[in-house]
ZAKEBA-704527 format. One record per residue (C-alpha): x, y, z. Coordinates in nm, 2 decimals. Example, Ala and Ser with C-alpha at 12.3 -4.5 7.8 and 13.67 -1.06 7.14 Angstrom:
BEGIN
X; Y; Z
1.23; -0.45; 0.78
1.37; -0.11; 0.71
REM end
This chain:
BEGIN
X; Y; Z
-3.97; -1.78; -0.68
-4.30; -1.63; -0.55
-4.42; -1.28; -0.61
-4.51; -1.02; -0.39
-4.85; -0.79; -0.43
-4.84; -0.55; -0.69
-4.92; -0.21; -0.67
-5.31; -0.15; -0.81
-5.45; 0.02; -1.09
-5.77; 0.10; -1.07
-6.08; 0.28; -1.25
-6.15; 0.58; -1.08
-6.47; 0.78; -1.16
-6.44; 0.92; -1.52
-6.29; 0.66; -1.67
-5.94; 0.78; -1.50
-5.63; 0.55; -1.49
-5.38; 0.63; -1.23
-5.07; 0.40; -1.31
-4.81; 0.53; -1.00
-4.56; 0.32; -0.87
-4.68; 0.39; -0.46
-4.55; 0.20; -0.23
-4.21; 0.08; -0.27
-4.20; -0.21; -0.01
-4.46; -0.37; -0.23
-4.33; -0.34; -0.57
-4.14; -0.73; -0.70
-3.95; -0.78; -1.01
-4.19; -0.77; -1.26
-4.17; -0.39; -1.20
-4.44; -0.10; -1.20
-4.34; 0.00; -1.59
-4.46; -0.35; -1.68
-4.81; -0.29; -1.50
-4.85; 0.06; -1.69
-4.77; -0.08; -2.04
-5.05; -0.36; -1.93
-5.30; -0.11; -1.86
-5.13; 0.10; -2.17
-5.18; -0.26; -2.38
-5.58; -0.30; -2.30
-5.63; 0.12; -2.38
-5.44; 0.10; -2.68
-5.74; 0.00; -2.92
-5.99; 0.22; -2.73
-6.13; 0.55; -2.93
-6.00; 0.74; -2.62
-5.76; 1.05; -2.59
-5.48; 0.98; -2.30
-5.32; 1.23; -2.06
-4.96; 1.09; -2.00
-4.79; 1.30; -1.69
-4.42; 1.21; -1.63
-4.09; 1.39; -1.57
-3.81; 1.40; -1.80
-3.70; 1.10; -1.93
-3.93; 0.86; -1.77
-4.02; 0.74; -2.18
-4.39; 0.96; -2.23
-4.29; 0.92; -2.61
-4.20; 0.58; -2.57
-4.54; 0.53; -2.42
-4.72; 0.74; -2.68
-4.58; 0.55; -2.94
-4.60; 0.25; -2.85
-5.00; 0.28; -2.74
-5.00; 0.41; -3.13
-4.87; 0.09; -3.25
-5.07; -0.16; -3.06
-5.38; 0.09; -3.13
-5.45; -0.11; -3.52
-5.52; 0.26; -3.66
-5.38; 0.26; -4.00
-5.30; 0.63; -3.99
-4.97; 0.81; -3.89
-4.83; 0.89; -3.55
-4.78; 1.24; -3.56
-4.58; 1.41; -3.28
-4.54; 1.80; -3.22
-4.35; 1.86; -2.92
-4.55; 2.24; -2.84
-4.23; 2.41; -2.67
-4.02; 2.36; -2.97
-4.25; 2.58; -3.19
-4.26; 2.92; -3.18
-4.57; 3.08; -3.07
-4.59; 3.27; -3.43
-4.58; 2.92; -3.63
-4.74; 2.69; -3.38
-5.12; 2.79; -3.52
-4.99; 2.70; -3.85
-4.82; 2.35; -3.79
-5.11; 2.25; -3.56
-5.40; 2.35; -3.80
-5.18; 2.39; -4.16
-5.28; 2.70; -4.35
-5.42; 2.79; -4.71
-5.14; 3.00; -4.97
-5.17; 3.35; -4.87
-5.27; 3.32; -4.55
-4.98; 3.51; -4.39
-4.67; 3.66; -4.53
-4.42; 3.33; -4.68
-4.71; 3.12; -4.73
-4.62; 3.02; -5.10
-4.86; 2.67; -5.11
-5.11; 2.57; -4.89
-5.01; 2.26; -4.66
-5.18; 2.05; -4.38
-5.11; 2.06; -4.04
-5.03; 1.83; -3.77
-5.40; 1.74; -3.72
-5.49; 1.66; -4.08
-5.18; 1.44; -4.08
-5.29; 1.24; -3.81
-5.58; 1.16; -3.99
-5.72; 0.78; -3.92
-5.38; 0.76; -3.68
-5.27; 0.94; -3.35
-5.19; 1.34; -3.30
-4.94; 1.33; -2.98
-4.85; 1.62; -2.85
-4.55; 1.67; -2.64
-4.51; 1.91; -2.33
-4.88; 2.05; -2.41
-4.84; 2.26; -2.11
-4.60; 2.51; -2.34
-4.93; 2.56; -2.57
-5.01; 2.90; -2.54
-5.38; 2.95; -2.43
-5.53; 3.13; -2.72
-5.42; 2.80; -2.90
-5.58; 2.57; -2.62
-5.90; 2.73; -2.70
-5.86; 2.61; -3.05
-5.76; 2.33; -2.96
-6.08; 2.22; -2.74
-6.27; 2.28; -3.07
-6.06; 2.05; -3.22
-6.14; 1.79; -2.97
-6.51; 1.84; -2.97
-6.61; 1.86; -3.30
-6.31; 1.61; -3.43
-6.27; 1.88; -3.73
-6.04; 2.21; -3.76
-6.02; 2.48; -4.05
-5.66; 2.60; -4.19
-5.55; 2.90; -4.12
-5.69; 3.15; -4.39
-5.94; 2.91; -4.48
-6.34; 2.90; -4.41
-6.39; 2.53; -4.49
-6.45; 2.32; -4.16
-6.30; 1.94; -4.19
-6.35; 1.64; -4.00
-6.04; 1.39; -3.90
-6.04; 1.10; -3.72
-5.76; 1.07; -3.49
-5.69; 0.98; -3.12
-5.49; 1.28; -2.90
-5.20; 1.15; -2.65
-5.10; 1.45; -2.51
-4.82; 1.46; -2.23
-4.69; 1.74; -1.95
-4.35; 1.68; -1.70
-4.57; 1.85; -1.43
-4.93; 1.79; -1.29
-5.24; 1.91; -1.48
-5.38; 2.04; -1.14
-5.11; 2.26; -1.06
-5.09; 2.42; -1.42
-5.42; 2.52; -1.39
-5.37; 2.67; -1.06
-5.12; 2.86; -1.21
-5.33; 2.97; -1.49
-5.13; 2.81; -1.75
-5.35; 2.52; -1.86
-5.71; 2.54; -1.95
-5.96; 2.35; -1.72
-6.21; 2.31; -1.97
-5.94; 2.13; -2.19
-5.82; 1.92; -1.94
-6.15; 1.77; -1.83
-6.18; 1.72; -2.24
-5.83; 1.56; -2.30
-5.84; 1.37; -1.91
-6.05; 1.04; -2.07
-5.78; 0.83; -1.98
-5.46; 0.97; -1.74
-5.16; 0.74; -1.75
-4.86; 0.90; -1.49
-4.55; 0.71; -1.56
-4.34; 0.71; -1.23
-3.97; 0.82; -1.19
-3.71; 0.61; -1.17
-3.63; 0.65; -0.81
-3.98; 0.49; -0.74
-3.97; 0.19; -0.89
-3.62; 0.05; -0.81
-3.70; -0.32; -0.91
-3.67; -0.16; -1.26
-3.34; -0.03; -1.25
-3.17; -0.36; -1.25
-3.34; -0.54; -1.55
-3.34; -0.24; -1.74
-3.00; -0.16; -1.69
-2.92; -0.52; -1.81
-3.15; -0.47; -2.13
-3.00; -0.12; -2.21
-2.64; -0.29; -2.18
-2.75; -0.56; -2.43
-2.85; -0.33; -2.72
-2.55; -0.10; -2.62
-2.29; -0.38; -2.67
-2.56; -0.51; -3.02
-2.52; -0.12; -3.14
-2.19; -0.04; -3.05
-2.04; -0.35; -3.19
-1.89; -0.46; -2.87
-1.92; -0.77; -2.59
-2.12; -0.72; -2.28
-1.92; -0.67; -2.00
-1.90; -0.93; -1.69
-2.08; -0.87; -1.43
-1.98; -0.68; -1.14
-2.21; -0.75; -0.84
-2.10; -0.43; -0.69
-2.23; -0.22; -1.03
-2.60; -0.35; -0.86
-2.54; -0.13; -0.57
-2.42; 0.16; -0.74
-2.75; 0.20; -0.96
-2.98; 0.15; -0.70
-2.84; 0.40; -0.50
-2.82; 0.67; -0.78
-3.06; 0.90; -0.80
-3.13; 0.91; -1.16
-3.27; 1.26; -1.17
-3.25; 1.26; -1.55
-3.48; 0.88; -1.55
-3.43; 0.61; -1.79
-3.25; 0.88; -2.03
-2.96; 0.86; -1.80
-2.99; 0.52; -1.73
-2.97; 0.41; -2.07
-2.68; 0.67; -2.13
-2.52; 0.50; -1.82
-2.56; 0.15; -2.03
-2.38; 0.30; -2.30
-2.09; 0.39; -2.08
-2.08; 0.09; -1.88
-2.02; -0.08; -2.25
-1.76; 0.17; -2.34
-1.55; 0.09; -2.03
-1.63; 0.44; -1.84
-1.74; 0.49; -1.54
-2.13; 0.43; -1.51
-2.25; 0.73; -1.32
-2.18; 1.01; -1.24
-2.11; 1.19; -0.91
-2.44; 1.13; -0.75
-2.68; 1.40; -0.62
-2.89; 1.41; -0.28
-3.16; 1.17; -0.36
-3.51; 1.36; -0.38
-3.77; 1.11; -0.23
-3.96; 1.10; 0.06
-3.92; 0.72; 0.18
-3.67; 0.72; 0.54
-3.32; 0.61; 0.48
-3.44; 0.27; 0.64
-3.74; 0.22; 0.40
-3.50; 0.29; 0.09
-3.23; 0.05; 0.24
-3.44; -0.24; 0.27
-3.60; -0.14; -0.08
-3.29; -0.20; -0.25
-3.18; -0.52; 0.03
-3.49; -0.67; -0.16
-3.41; -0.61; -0.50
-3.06; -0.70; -0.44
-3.16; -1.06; -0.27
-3.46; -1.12; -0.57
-3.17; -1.05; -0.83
-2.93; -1.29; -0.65
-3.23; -1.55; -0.64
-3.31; -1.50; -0.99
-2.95; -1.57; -1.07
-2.87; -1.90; -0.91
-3.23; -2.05; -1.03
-3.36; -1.97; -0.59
-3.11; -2.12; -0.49
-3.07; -1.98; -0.13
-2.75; -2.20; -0.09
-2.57; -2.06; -0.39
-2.74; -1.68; -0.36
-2.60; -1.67; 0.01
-2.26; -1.76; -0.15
-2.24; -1.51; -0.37
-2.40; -1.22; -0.15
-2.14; -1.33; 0.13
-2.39; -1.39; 0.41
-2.49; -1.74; 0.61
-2.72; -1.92; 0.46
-2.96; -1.87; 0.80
-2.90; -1.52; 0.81
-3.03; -1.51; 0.43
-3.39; -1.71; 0.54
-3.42; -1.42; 0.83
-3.39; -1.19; 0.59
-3.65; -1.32; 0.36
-3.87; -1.40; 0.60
-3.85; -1.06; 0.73
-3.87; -0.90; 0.38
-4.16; -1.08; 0.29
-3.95; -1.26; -0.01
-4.15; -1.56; -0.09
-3.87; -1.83; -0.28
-3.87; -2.17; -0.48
-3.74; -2.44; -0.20
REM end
């Protein structure tokens, strides 16, 4: 079967990477999530720090991770997700601190930075770091060094910074909640990983992949497939991303119901562009099934053969005769 054009990423001026998923009419099966961890695949060895925007449960620490792996740094992956710390500790577990340096501080320790020595520091929803600690943090990034806390001695690391926010770097600085000068430091390399809702042709083959571990993890057999299940998911609107859809998985394997009452769907695409969005997916998958076979694909989607090639003409789906 032939592909479709996929949606670009380009170079923009600073070395900026914007990986988005725009554009749903053009996006085929190999999906916009395989075109980031691409990109993701060819940064991974680079001495850059990486911005990684996304909202909740789109798989930032997947992403992170990941990028850490391919990377070849023979140091740690050290994660501190900044709105889990209190504001009181956070200098302490980013930096580490020296015996003494504040009331309970029996031994000295390291920090999150030293840890990541000769491996990646990745910090989690950095737009909860207080500013006073943003400020220290900037250092950090431009001299590649820190002190403890209570201690006088500077010392270098070598580590790479992912660092990743559920809402856009431009607005938190409007707001006064992110520093600017730190953003232009840590914004090298920006990676934004796209909701769910925007890339539909994902939803399908990661359903499927999710269902496969569930059933390997849970000790059960993957259900048969329902052809009706395929509309269902790409009509939810997976508010909580590919968290919910692998939860979904699990449930599917279980024997529950899959989703859950479903939610107005928050995207700007008309109700036509969004049917013929998931008409297209629904049509690949059926092709992908039966080998492109338009004969056996019409059978099992219940339409006339004809009425099949009108639609893939019109949908632009190119097909092996």
């Amino acid at each position: 079967m032939g592909r479709s054009a996929h949606p670009m990423l380009q170079w923009e001026t600073g070395d900026r990477i914007e990986a988005a998923a725009a554009g749903l009419e053009h996006v085929d099966t190999v999906g916009a999530m395989h075109l980031l961890y691409q990109t993701a695949r060819e940064l991974a060895p680079l001495p850059v720090d990486v911005l990684i925007e996304g909202e909740t449960g789109v798989g930032k620490d997947t992403l992170a991770k990941e990028m850490h792996e391919m990377s070849g740094r023979p140091g740690q992956f050290i994660a501190l997700n900044c709105a889990a710390i209190p504001e009181t500790l956070a200098e302490s577990e980013l930096f580490g601190a020296e015996a003494g340096a504040y009331t309970g501080a029996i031994r000295s320790r390291p920090g999150r930075i030293e840890a990541a020595h000769r491996g990646t520091l990745y910090l989690d929803e950095i737009d909860s770091m207080p500013m006073n600690l943003q400020a220290k943090l900037l250092r950090v990034l431009q001299e590649r060094g820190c002190e403890r806390v209570g201690s006088q001695k500077f010392v270098r690391f070598d580590l790479r910074v992912i660092a990743s926010t559920k809402l856009p770097f431009e607005r938190l600085i409007a707001q006064d909640r992110f520093r600017a000068d730190l953003y232009h430091r840590l914004n090298v390399v920006s990676l934004r990983i796209p909701p769910l809702r925007e890339r539909v042709a994902d939803i399908l083959p990661l359903f499927r992949r999710f269902v496969g571990e569930a059933a390997q993890r849970i000790g059960r057999k993957v259900p048969r497939y329902d052809p009706a299940l395929d509309t269902l998911l790409l009509t939810h609107p997976w508010s909580g991303n590919v968290r919910e859809l692998r939860a979904a998985a699990d449930r599917c394997v279980l024997g529950l119901p899959v989703v859950h009452a479903a939610s107005p769907l928050d995207c700007e695409q008309t109700l036509r562009e969004r049917l013929r969005c998931i008409e297209r997916v629904l049509i690949r998958s059926a092709l992908e099934r039966h080998a492109g076979s338009v004969q056996r694909a019409s059978q099992e989607l219940k339409v006339p053969v004809h009425t099949l090639y009108y639609r893939l003409r019109t949908l632009g789906i190119e097909w092996a005769n």
